[in-house]
N, C-alpha and C positions, 0 to 999 in steps of 0.2 A: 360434201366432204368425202375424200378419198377412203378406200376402205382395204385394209389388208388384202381382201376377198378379191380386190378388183387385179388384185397379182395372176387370177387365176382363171377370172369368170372374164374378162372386159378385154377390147382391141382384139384386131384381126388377125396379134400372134397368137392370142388364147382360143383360137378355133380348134385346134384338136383338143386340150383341156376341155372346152366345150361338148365338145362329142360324146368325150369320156361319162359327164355327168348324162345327160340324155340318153345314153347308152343304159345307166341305172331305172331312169325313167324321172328324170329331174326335166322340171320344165323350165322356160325360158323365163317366167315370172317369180320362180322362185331364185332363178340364180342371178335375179335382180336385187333380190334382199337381201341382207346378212345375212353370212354362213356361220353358225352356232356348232362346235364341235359340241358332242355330251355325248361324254367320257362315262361309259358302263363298265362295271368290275361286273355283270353280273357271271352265273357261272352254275353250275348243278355239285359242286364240291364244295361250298362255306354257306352256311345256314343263313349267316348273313346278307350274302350275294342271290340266295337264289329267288327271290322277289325283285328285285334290278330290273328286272326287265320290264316289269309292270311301273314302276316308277321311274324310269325310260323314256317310257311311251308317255306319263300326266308333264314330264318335264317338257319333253316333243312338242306336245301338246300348248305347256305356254309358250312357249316362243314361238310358233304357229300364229298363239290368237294376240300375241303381242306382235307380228309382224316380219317374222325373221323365219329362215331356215334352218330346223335342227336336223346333222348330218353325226348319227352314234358312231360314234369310234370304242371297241374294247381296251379292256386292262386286264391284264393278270392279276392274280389276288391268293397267298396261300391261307389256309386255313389255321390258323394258329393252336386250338384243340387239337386238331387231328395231326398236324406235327410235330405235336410234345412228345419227348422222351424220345428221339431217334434223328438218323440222319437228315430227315426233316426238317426237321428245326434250325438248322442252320443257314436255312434258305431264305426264311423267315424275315429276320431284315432287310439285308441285303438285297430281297427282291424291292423295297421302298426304292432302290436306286434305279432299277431295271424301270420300276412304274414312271417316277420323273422323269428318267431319258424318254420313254414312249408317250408322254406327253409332250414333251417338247416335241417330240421326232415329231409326233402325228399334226399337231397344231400348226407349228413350220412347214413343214412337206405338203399341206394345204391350204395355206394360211387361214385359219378361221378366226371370223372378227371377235368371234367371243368363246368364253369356255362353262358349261354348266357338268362339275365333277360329280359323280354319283358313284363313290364308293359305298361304304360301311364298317370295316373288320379293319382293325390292328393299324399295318404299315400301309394298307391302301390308299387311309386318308389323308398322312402327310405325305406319301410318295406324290397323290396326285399333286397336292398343293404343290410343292415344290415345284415340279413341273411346271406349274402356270406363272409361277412367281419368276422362274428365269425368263417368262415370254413378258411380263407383264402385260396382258390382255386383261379386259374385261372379263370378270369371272368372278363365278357363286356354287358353293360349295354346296351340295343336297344329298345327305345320307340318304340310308335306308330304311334310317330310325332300327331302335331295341328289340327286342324280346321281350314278351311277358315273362314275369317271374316263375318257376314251375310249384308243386307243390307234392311234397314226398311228409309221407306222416302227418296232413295236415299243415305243415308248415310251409311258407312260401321259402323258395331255392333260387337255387341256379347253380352254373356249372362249375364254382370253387368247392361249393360240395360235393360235387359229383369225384374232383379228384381227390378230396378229404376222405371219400367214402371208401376209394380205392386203399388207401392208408390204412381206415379203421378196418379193412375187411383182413390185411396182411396181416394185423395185428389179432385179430380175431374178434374183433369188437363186434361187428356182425357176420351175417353167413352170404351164402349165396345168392338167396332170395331178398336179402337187405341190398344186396348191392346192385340188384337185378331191377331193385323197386326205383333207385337213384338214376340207374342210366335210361329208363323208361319215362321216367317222370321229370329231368330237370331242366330238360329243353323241350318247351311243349309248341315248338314251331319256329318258323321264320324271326329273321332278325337278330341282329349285334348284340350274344350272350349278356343278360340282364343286370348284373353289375356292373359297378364302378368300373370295370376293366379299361382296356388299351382303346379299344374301337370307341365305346361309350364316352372315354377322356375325352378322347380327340373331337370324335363330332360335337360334347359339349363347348373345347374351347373352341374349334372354328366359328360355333356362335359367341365365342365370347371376344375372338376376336372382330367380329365383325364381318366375315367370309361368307355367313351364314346366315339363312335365314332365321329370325328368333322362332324354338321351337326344334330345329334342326337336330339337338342335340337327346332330346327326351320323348316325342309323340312317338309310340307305340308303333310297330311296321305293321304293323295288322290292322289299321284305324283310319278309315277314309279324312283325318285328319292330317296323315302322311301322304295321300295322292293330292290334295288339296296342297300342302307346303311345296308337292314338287312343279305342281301346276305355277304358283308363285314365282318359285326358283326361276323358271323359262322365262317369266315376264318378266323379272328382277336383270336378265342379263341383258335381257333387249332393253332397258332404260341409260343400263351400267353403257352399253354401246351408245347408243344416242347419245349420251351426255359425254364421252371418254372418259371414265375412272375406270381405272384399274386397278388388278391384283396388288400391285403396291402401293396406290394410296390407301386401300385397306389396310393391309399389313405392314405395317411400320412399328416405329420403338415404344409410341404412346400404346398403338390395340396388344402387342407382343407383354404391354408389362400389365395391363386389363387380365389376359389370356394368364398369365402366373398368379396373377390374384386370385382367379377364379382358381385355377388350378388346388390351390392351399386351401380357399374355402370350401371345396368339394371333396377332397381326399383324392387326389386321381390318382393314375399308372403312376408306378417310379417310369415307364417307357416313356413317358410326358416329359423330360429330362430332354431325353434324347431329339426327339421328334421337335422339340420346340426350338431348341437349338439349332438342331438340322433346317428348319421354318424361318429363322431368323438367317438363318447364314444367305438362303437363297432370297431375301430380303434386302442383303445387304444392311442386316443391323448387328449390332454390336451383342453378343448377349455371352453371358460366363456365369460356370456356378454358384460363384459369389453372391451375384441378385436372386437367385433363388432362395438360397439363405434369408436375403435381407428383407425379400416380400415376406418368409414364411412367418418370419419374428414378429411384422406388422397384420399380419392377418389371418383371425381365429378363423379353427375349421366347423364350419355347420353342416357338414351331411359326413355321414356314416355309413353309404350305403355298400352293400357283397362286395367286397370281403371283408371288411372292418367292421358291419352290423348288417341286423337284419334287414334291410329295406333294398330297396333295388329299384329300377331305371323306371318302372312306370309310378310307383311311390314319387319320385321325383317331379315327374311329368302331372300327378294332381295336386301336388305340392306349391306348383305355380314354374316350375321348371327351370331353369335358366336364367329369364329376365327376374324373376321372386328372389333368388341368389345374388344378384346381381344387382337390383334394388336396395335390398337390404347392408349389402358393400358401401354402398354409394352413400348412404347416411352415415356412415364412418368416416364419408370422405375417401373410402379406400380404390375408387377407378378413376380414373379420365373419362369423364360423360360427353365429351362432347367431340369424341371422334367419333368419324362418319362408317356407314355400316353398307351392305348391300342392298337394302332396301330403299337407301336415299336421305333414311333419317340419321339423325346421330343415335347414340347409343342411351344417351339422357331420354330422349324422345320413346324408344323404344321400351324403354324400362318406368316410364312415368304410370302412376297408378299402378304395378304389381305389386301383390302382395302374400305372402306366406299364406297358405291355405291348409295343408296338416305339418305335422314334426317329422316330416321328413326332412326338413330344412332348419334350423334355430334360427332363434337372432344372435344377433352380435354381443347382447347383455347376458348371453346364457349357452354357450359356444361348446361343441365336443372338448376343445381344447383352445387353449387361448392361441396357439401357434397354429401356424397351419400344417397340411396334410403330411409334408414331403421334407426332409431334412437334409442335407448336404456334410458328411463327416471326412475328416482329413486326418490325418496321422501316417507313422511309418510304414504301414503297410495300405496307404493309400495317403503318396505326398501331390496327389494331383486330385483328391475328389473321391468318393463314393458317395451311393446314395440310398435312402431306405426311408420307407412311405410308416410313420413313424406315428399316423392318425391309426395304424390296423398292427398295432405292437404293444402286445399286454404291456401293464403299467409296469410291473415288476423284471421288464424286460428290456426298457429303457438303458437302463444300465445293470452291466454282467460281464463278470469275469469267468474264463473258463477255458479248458487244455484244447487246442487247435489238433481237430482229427482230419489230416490234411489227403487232397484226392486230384490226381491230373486228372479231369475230366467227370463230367455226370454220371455217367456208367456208375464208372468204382463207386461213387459215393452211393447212389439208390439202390445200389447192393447191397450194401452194408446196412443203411438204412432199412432196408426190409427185411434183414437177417436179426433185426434188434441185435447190432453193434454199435451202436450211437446211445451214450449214457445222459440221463440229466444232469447240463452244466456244461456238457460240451458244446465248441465251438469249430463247426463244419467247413473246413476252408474246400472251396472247387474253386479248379483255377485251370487254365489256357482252356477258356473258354469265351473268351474276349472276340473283337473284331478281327484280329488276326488269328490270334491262338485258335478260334475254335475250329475253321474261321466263322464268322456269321454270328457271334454273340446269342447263343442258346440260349432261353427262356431255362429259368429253374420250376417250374410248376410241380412238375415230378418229385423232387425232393422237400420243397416246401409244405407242398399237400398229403404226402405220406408224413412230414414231420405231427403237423395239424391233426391228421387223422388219427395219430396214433398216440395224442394226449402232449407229446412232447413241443411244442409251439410256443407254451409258457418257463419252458426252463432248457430249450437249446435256442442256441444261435446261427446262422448260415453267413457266410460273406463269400465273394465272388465274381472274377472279373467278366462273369456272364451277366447277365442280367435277368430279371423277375418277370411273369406274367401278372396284368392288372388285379390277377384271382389271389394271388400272392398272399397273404397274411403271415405277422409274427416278425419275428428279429431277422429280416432276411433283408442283409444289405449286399447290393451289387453296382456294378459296373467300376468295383476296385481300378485304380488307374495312379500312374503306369498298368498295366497289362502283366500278366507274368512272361505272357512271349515276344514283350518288349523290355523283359530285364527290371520289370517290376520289383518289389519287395514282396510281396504276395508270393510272389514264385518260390524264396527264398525263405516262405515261413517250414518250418519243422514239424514232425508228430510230435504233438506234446507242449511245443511253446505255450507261454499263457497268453491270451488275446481282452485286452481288454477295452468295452464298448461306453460308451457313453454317450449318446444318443443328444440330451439336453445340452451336453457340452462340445457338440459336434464333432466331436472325436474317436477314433478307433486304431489302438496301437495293440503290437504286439512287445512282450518285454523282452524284449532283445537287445543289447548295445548297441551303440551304430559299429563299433568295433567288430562285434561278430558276426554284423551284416555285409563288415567287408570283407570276413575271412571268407566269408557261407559262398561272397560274390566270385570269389578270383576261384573257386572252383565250379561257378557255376553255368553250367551249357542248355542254355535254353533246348525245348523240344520243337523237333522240326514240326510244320504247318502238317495239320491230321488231313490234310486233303489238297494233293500236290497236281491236279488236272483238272480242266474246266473253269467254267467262269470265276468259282468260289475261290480258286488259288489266285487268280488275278487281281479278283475283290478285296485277298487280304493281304497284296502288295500295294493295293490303292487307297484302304479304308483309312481314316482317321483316326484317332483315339476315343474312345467314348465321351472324355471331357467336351471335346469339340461335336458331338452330338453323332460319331460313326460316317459323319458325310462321305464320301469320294471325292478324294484332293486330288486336285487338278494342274497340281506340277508333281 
């Protein structure tokens, strides 16, 4: 059977290509066997990347003892902590675009018969996906795995309280040495920050779509049970070639609506919105915020873990992990068992015999919340969509009314916010801070986690056409859409307006007539793009709307 590879390795015109690899020190027998691209983020700047290399080499490693050539190609990856709260963070998404072009680039430009991704943090892991899915090649998804959970005062942590802490310290809740004890203590090593977050979402549902290996999402990076998975992963892509299945027969409309289930049963990112959408589009499936809604209404959420409660990624992973969540679905009736996985099995197969092993996880008869994690609200000042992770939103916070204390950009508002000018009952609008407005759609962790830290989490509100980090808790709905520096409504809300939320009824309007929205309109002049050179200005003449998952439109 003809092989991609042979574009590159085979016939008397690939003699200098030939050279080129012998020149590395490739020999004539391996550039007989499939060429395996594995795709490293690793990197000495994200906690989670900096182990990559050693799960590199166990991935290397199987595809070696399964028969194939692994040739690492890098990826860039930013750090999504250490970009909060500055021109950082803008980057943040937007680089998920930069990753899937450099996967395409690098897999095309050398055609490799197969792809084994080894991200871990935030946009790394659907950037890579993405990428593979416009090649449709054989390919298997192999994080880095989590983070232990830390432990400050005795209690197990991580890093939503780390930025909680920074809040309680503003306010004066504790001193120097309190806050000295937190950033010491809540990342105690390597691996994708211990909650529920963005990174942790995502590599859980790559296994829940099927991309990944089972396990991929929860086994500890510290635990020879993650060189062991990656060793698998290498063997997993040399079968995936041998057999031809690919990226998209894994990923399609059945594993994509699995991957939402799962999503509501776990409480994941509101970034899980995006990224999934973004997954589906390069898919070529259909997917809109609507079925998010409709899965969430059909399926209770059973885990609770940082930010919504105390438990975190390795709780999870003794818990029974992934396939025990996933199990426990399926007796509801609530997935598709019987699409096919990276391994070769279905997904039935895969999940046969797990079982719930501590309460990190419920069953279905006794559920955090009969709805699941993630809720979808619409209204005048979001007539296309917003969203807010609705399983980590005190009860009494559901629904709430309250005067909109309104701010162009992060800055204003974290200012105010730590000056204790933010009263209880208010509702915090930040706006052009969108895919275009900001550009790059800014994480709110900063003001979220000062709200949090500083008691106020149970009686303000946030909304905002930026959007949230996984660490996120409380009434913080984002990715308002329209945009405000697409002439949104949000743009056009007032100091003072009343805003009000309602959460169970998937709603969030402000009380405005539409009369006076058209008066507010015909004077209104959107604010020019905060960043007019470089790649970032061009991203936010190419970017999508966040309904549509932020892609880069291609007319």
């Amino acid at each position: 059977m003809a092989r991609r590879s042979d574009n590159v390795t085979k016939g008397i015109e690939r003699a200098p290509g030939r050279s080129l690899f012998y020149a590395m020190g490739y020999t004539k027998e391996e550039l007989e066997r499939p060429l395996i691209g594995v795709v490293s983020a690793h990197s000495d700047i994200v906690p989670g990347h900096a182990d990559l290399d050693k799960v590199t080499e166990a991935v290397k490693a199987g595809v070696r003892m399964a028969g194939g050539t692994p040739i690492m190609v890098p990826s860039i990856g930013v750090c999504d902590g250490i970009a909060m709260g500055h021109i950082g963070m803008k980057y943040s998404l937007p680089s998920r675009e930069l990753i899937a072009d450099s996967v395409e680039t690098m897999a095309n430009a050398h055609q490799f018969d197969g792809l084994v991704l080894v991200p871990n943090c935030d946009k790394i892991v659907p950037g890579m996906l993405m990428g593979a899915l416009r090649l449709d090649i054989p390919t298997v998804v192999c994080s880095g795995g989590p983070m232990m959970a830390g432990l400050v005062n005795g209690e197990e942590t991580s890093l939503s309280k780390m930025f909680e802490a920074v809040g309680a310290r503003k306010a004066g809740l504790i001193d120097d040495a309190g806050l000295l004890e937190f950033e010491q203590n809540v990342c105690p090593g390597c691996g994708s920050c211990s909650g529920m977050y963005t990174a942790n979402s995502m590599n859980c549902l790559c296994e829940a779509i099927g991309i990944a290996l089972p396990g991929n999402g929860t086994i500890p990076a510290v635990t020879g049970r993650r060189m062991m998975l990656a060793k698998h992963a290498g063997m997993a892509v040399m079968e995936m070639v041998e057999k031809n299945i690919t990226a998209r027969q894994i990923v399609n409309e059945r594993s994509i609506r699995n991957a939402l289930t799962c999503d509501m049963a776990l409480g994941c990112s509101t970034n899980t919105v995006l990224h999934l959408l973004a997954i589906a589009h390069e898919a070529g499936v259909e997917l809109d915020l609507k079925m998010f809604n409709e899965v969430s209404e059909k399926t209770p959420n059973l885990c609770h873990l940082a930010p919504a409660g105390p438990t975190h990624m390795n709780d999870l992973d003794q818990a029974g992990g992934i396939p025990a969540v996933m199990a426990e679905l399926a007796k509801g009736g609530l997935l598709d068992t019987a699409v096919m996985t990276v391994n070769g099995k279905t997904l039935g197969e895969n999940i046969e015999g797990k079982k719930i092993r501590n309460d990190a996880i419920r069953t279905l008869d006794h559920p955090f919340m009969e709805a699941g994690g993630l809720a979808v609200l619409w209204g005048n000042i979001a007539q296309e969509g917003c969203v807010v992770k609705q399983s980590a939103v005190a009860p009494e916070m559901l629904q709430h009314t309250g005067p909109a204390r309104v701010y162009d950009g992060e800055e204003e508002a974290i200012a105010d916010i730590y000056a204790g000018k933010i009263n209880p009952g208010d509702v915090v609008v930040i706006r052009y801070e969108g895919p275009k407005g900001g550009p790059g759609m800014r994480e709110m962790l900063n003001p979220t986690s000062a709200l949090a830290g500083m008691n106020l989490d149970k009686s303000v509100a946030l909304i905002t056409d930026g959007r949230f980090s996984g660490a996120s808790r409380g009434a913080s709905i984002g990715h308002a859409c329209p945009e405000a520096a697409m002439g949104g409504n949000i743009g056009l809300v007032e100091e003072g307006d009343i805003i009000e939320i309602d959460i169970p009824n998937k709603s969030v309007n402000a009380k405005v007539s539409e009369e006076e929205f058209q008066d507010r309109r015909a004077k209104f002049v959107p604010h020019e793009p905060k960043i007019r050179h470089g790649w970032l200005y061009r991203y936010s003449k190419m970017v999508a709307p966040a309904n549509q998952g932020a892609v880069m439109l291609e007319d």
